[in-house]
PyMOL Python script that loads the backbone (N, CA, C, O; Angstrom):
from pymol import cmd

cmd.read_pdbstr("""\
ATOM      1  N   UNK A   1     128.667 102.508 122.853  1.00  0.00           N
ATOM      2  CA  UNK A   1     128.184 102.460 124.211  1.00  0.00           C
ATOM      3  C   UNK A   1     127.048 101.444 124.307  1.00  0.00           C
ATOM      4  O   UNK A   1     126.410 101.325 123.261  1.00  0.00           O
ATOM      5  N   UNK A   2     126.667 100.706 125.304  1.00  0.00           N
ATOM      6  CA  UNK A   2     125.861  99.603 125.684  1.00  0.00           C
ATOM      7  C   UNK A   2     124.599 100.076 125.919  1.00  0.00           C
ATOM      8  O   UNK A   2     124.440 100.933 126.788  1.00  0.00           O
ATOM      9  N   UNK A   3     123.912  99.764 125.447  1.00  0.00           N
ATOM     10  CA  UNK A   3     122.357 100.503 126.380  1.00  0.00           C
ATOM     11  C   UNK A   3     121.751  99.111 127.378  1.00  0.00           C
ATOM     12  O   UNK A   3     121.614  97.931 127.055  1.00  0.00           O
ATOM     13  N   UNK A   4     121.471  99.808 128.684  1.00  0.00           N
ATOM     14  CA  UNK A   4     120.920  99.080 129.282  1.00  0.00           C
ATOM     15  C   UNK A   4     119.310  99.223 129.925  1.00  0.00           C
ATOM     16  O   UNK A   4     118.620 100.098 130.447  1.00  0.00           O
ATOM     17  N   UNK A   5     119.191  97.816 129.542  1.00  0.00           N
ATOM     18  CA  UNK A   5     117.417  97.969 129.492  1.00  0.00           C
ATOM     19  C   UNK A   5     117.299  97.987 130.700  1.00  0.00           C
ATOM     20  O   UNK A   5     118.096  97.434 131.458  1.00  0.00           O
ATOM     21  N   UNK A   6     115.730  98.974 131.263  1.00  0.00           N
ATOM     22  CA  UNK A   6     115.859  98.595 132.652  1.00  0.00           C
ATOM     23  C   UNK A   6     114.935  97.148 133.353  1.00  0.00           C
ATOM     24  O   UNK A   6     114.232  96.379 132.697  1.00  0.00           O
ATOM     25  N   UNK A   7     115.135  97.103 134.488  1.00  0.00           N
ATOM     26  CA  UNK A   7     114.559  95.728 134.706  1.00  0.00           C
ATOM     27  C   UNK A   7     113.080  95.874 135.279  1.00  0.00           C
ATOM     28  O   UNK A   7     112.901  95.958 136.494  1.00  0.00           O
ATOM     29  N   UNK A   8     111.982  95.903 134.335  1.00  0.00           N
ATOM     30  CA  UNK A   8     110.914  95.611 134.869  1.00  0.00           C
ATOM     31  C   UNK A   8     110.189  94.780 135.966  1.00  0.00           C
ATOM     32  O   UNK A   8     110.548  93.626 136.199  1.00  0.00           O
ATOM     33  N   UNK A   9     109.363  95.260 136.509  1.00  0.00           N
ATOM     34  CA  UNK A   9     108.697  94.354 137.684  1.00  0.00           C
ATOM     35  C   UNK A   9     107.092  94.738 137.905  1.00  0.00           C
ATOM     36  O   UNK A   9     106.852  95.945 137.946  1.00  0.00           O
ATOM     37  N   UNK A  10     105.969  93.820 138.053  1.00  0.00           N
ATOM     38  CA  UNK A  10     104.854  93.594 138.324  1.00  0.00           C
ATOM     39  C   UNK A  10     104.616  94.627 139.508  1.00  0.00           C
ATOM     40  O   UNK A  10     105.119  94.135 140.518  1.00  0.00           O
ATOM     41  N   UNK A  11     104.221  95.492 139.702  1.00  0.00           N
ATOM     42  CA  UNK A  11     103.395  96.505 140.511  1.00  0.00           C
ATOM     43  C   UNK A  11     103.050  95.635 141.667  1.00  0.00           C
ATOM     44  O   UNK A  11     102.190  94.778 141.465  1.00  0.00           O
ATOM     45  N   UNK A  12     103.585  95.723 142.840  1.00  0.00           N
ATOM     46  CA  UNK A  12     102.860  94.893 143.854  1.00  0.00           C
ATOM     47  C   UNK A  12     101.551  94.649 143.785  1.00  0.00           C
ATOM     48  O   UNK A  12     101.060  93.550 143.525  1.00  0.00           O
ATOM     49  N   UNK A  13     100.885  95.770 144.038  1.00  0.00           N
ATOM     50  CA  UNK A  13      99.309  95.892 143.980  1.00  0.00           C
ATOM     51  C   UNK A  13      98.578  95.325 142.801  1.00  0.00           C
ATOM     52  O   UNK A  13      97.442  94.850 142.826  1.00  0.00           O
ATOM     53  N   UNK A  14      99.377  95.435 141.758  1.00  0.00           N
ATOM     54  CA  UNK A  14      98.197  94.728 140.429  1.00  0.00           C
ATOM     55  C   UNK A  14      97.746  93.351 140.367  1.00  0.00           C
ATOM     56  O   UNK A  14      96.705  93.004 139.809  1.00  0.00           O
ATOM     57  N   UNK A  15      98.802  92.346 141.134  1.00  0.00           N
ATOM     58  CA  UNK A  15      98.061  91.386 141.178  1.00  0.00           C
ATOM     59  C   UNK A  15      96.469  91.495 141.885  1.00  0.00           C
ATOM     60  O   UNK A  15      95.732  90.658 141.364  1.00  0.00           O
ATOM     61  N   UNK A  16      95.956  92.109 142.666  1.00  0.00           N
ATOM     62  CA  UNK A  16      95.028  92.453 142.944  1.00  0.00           C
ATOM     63  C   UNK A  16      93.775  92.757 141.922  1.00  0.00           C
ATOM     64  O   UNK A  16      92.573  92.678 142.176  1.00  0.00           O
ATOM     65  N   UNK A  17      94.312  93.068 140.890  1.00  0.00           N
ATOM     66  CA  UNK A  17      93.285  93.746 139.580  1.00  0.00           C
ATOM     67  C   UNK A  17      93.246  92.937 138.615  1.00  0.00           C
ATOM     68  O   UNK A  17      93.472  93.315 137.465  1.00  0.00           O
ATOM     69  N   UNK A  18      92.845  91.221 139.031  1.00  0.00           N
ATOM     70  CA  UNK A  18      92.346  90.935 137.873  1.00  0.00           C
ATOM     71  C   UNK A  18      93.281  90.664 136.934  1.00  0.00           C
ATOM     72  O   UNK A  18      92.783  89.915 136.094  1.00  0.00           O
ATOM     73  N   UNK A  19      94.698  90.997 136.626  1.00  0.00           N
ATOM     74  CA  UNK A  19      95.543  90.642 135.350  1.00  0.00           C
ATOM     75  C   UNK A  19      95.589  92.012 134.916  1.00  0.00           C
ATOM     76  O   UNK A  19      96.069  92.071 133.784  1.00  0.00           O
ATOM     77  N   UNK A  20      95.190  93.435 135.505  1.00  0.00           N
ATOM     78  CA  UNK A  20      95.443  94.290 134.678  1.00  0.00           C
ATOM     79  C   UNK A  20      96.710  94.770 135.446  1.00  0.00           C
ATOM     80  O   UNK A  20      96.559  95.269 136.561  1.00  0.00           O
ATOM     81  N   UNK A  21      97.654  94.674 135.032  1.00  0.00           N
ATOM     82  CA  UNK A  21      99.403  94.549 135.596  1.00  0.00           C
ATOM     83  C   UNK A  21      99.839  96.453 134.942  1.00  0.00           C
ATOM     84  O   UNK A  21      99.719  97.079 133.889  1.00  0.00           O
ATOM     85  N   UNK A  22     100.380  96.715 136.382  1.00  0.00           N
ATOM     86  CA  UNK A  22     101.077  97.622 135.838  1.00  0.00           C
ATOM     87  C   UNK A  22     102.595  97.617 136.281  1.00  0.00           C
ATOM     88  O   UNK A  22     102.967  97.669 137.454  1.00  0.00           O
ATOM     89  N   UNK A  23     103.410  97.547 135.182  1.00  0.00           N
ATOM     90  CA  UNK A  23     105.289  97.138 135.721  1.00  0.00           C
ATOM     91  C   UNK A  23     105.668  98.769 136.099  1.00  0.00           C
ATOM     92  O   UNK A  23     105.179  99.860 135.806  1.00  0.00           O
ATOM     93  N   UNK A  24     106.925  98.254 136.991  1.00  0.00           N
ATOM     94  CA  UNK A  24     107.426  99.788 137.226  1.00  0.00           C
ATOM     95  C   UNK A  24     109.225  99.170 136.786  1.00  0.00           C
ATOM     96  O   UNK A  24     109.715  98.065 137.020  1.00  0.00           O
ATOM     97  N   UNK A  25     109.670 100.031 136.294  1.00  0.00           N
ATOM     98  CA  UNK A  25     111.419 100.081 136.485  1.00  0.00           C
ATOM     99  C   UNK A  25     111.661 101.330 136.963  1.00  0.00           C
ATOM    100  O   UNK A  25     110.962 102.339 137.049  1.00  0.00           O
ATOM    101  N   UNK A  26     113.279 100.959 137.386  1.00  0.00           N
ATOM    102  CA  UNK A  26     114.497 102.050 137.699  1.00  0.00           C
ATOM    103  C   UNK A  26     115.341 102.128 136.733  1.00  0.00           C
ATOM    104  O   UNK A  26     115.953 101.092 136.471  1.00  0.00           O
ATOM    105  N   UNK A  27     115.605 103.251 135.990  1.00  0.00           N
ATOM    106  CA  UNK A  27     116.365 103.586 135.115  1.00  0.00           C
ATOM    107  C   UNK A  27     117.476 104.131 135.608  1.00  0.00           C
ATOM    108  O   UNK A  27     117.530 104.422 136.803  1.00  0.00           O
ATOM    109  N   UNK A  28     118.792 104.407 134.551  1.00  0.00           N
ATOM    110  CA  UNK A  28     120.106 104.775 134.957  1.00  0.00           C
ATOM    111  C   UNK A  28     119.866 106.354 135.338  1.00  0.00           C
ATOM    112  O   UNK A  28     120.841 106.832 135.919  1.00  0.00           O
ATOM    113  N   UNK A  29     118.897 107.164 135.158  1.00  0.00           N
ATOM    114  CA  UNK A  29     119.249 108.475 135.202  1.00  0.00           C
ATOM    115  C   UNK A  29     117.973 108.498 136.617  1.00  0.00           C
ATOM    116  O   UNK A  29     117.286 109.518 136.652  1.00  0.00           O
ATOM    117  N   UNK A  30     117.768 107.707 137.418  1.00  0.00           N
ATOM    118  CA  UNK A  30     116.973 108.058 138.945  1.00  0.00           C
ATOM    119  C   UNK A  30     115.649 107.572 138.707  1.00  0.00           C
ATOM    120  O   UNK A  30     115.006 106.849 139.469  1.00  0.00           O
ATOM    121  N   UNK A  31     115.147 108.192 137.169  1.00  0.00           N
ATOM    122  CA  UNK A  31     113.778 108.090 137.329  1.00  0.00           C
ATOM    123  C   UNK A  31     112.702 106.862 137.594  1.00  0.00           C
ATOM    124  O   UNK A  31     112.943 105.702 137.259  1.00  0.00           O
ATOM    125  N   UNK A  32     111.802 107.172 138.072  1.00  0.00           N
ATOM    126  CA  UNK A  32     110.821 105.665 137.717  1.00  0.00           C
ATOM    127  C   UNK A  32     109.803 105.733 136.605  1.00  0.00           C
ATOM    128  O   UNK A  32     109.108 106.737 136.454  1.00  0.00           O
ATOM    129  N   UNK A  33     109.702 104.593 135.764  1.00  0.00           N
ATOM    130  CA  UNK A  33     109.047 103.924 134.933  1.00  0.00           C
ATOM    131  C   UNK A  33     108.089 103.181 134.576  1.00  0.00           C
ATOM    132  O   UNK A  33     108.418 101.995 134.609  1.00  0.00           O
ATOM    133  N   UNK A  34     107.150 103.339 134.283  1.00  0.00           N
ATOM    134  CA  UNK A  34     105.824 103.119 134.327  1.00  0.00           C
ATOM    135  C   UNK A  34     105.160 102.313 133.193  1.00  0.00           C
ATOM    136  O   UNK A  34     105.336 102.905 132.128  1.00  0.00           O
ATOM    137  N   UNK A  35     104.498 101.234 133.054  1.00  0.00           N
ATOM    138  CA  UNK A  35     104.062 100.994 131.524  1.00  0.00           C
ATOM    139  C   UNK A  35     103.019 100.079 132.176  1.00  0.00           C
ATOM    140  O   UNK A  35     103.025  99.646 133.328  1.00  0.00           O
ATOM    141  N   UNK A  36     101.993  99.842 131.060  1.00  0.00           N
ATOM    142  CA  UNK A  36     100.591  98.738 130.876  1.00  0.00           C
ATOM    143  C   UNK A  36     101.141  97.413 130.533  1.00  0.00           C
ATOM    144  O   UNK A  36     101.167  97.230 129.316  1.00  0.00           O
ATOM    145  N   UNK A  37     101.655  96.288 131.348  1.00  0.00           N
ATOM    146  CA  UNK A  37     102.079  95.070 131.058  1.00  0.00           C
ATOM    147  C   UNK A  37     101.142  94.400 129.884  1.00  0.00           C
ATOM    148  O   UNK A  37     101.660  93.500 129.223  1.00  0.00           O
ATOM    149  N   UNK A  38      99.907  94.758 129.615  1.00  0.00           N
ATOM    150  CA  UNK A  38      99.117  94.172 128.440  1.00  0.00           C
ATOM    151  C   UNK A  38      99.569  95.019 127.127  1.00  0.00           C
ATOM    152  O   UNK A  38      99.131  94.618 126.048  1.00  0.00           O
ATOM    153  N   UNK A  39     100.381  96.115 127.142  1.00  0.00           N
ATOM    154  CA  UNK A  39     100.733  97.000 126.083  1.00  0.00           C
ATOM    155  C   UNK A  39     101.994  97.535 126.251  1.00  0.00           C
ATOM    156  O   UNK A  39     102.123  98.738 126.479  1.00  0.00           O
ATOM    157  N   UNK A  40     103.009  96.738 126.161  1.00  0.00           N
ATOM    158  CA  UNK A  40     104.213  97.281 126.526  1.00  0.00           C
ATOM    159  C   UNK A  40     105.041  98.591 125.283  1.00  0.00           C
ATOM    160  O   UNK A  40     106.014  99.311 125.508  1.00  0.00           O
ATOM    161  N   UNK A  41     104.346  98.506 124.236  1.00  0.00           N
ATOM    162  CA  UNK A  41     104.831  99.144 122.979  1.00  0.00           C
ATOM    163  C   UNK A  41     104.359 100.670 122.911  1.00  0.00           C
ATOM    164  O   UNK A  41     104.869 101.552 122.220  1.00  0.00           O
ATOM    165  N   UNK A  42     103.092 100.802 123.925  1.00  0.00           N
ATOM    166  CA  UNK A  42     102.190 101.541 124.148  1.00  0.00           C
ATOM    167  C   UNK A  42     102.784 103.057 124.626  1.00  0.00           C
ATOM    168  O   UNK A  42     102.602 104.163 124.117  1.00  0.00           O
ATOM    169  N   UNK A  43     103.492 102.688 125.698  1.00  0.00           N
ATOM    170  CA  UNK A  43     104.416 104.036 125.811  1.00  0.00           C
ATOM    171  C   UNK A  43     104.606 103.509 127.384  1.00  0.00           C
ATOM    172  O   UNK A  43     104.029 102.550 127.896  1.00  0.00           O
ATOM    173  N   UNK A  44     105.758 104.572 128.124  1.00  0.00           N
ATOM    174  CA  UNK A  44     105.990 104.636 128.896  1.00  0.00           C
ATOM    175  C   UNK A  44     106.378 106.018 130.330  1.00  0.00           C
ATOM    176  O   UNK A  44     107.434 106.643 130.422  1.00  0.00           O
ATOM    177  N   UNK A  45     105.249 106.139 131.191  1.00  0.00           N
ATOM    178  CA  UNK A  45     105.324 107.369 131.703  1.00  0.00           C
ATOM    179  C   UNK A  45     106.934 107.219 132.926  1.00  0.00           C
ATOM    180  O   UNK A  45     107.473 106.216 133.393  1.00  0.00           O
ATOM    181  N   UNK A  46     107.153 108.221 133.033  1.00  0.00           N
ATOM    182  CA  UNK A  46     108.466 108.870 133.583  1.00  0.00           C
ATOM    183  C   UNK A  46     108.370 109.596 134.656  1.00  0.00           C
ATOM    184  O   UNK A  46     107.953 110.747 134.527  1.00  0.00           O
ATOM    185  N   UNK A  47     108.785 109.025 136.157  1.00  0.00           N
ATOM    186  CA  UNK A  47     108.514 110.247 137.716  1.00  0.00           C
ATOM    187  C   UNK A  47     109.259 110.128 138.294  1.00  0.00           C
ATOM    188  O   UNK A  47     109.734 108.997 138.398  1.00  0.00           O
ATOM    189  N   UNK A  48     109.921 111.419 139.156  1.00  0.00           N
ATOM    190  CA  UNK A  48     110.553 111.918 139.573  1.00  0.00           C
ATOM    191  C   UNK A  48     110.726 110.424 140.847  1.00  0.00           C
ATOM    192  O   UNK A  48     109.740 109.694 140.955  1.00  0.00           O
ATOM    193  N   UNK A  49     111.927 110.122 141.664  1.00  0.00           N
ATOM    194  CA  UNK A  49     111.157 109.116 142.455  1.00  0.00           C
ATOM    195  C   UNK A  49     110.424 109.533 143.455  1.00  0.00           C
ATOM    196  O   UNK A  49     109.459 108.864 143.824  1.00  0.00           O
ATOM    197  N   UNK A  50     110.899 111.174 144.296  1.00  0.00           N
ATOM    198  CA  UNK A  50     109.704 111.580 145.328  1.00  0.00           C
ATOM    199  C   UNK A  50     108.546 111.867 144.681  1.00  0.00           C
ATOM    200  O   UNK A  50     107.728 112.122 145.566  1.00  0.00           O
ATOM    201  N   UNK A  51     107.850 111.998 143.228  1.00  0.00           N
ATOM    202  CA  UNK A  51     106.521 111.723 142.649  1.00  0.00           C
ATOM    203  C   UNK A  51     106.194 110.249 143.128  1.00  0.00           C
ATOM    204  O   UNK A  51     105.226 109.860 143.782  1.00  0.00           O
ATOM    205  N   UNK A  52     107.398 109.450 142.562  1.00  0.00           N
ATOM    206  CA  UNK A  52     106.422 108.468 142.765  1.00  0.00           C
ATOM    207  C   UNK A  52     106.011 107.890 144.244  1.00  0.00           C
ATOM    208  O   UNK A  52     105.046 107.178 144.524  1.00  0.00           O
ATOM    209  N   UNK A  53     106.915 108.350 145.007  1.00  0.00           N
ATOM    210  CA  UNK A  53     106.833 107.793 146.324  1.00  0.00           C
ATOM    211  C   UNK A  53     105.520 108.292 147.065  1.00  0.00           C
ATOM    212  O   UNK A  53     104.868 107.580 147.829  1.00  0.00           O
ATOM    213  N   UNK A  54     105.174 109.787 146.698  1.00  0.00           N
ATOM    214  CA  UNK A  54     104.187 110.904 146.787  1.00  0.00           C
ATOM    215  C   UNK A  54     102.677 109.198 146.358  1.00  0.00           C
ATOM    216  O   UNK A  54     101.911 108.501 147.024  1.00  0.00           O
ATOM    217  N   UNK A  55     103.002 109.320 145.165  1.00  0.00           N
ATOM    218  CA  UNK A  55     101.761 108.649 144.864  1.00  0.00           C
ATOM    219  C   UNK A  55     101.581 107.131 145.358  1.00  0.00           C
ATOM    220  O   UNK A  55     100.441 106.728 145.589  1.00  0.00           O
ATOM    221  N   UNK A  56     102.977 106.065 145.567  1.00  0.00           N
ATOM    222  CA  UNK A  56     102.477 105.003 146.296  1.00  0.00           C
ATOM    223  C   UNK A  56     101.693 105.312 147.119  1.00  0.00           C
ATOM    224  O   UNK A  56     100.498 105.194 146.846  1.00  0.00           O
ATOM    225  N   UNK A  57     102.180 105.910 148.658  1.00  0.00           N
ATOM    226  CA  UNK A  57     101.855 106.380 149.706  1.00  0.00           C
ATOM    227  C   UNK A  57     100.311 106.341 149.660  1.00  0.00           C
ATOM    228  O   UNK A  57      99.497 105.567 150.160  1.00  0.00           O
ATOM    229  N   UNK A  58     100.196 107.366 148.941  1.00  0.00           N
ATOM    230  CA  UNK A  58      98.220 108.348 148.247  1.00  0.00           C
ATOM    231  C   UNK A  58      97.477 107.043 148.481  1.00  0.00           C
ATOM    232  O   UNK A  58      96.562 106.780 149.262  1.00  0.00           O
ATOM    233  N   UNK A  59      98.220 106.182 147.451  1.00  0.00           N
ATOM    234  CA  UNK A  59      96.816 104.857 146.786  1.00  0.00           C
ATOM    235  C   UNK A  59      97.240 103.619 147.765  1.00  0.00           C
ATOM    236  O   UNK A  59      96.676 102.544 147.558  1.00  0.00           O
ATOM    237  N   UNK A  60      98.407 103.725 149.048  1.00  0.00           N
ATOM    238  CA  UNK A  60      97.717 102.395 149.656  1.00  0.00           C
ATOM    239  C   UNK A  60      96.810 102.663 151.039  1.00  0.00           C
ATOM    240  O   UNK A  60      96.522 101.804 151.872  1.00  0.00           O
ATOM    241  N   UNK A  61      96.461 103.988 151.063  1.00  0.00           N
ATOM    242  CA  UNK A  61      95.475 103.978 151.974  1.00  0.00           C
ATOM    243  C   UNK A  61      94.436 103.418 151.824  1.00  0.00           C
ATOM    244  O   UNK A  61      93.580 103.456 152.708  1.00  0.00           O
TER     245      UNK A  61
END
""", "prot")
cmd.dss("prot")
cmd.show_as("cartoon", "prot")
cmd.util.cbc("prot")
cmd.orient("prot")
């Protein structure tokens, strides 16, 4: 079976911070994907997508 990587992308908002980048992907099983673009080896957090939608929302007020 093939594994497919998912396709990372630059956090809208981080360009805002200076270079401290945070990527998000969509994975095959719904979830969203989270990682430190300066530490990609570092780990990667995992949310539901109404979590994450919950928390865009929160932080662009």
């Amino acid at each position: 079976m093939d594994v497919i990587e998912p396709r990372w992308r630059t956090a809208s908002r981080s360009s805002n911070n200076g270079g401290d980048c945070v990527e998000v992907a969509d994975n095959l099983s719904g979830r969203v994907l989270v990682r430190d673009s300066k530490d990609r080896a570092g780990g990667t957090l995992s949310f539901a997508p109404d979590a994450w939608r919950t928390f865009v929302v929160a932080t662009s007020r």
